[in-house]
C-alpha positions as a Markdown table, in Angstrom:
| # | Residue | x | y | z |
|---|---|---|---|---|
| 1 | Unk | -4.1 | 28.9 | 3.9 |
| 2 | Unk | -1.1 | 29.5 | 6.2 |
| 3 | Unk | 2.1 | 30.7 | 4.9 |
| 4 | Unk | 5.5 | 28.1 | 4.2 |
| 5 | Unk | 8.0 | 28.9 | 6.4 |
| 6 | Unk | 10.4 | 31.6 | 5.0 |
| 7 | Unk | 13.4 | 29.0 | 5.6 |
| 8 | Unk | 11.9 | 26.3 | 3.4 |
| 9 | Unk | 10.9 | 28.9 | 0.7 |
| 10 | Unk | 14.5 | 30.0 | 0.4 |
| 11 | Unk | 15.3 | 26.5 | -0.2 |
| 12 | Unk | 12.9 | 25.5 | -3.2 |
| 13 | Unk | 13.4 | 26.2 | -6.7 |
| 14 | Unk | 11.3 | 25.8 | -10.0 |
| 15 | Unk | 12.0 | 22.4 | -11.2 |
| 16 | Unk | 11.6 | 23.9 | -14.9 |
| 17 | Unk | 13.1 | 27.1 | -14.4 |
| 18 | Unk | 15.4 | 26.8 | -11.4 |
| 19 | Unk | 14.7 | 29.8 | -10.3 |
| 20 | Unk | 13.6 | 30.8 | -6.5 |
| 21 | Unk | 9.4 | 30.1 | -5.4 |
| 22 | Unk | 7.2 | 32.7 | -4.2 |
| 23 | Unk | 4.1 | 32.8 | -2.2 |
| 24 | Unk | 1.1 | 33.7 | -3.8 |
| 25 | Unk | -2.2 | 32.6 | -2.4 |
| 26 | Unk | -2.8 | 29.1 | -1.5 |
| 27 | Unk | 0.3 | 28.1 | -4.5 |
| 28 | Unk | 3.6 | 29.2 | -5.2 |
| 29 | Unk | 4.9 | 30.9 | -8.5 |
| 30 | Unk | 8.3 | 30.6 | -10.4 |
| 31 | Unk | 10.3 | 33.8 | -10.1 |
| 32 | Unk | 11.6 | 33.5 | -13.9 |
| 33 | Unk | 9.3 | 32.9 | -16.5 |
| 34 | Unk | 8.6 | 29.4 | -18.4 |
| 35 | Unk | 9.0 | 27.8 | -21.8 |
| 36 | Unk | 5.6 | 29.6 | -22.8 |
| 37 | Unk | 6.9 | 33.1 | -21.4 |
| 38 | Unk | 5.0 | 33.0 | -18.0 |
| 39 | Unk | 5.7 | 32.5 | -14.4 |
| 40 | Unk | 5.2 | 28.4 | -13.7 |
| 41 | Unk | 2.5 | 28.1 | -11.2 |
| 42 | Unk | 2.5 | 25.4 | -8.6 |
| 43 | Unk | -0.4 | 24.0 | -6.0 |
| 44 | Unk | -0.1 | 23.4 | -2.5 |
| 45 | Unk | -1.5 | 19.9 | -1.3 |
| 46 | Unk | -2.4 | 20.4 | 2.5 |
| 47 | Unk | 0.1 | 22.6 | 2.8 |
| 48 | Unk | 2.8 | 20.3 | 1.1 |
| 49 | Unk | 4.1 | 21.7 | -2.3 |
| 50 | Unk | 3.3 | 19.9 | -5.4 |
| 51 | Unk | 6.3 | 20.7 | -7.7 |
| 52 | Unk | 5.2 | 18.6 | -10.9 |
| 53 | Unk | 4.9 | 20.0 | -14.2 |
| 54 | Unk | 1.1 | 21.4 | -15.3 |
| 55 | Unk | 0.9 | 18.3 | -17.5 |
| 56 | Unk | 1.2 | 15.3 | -15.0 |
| 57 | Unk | -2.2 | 15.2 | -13.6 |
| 58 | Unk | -3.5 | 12.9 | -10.7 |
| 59 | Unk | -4.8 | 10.2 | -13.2 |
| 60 | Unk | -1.5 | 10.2 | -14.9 |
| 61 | Unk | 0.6 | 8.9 | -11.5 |
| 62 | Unk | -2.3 | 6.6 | -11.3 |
| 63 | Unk | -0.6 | 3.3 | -11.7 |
């Protein structure tokens, strides 16, 4: 998995949080902790970042 551009890492923030992304592996990882006490976790999608809460799942954007 390539790395994001540095430019359009300093321009996403944690939809949750707010707080700045970081590169870890093939996902990114909230800088701040969550609700629960832990760093949010986000996938990457073919590179593209996926920046929906743990709970919505494919089936639930389904229509």
């Amino acid at each position: 998995m390539a790395n994001l551009p540095t430019r359009l890492l300093e321009l996403l923030r944690c939809p949750v949080t707010g707080s700045a992304l970081t590169q870890e592996g093939a996902g990114l990882v909230s800088s701040e902790p969550g609700p629960g006490g832990a760093p949010l976790r986000y996938v990457l999608d073919e590179g593209i970042p996926v920046l929906l809460p743990a709970h919505l799942s494919a089936d639930t954007l389904r229509t």
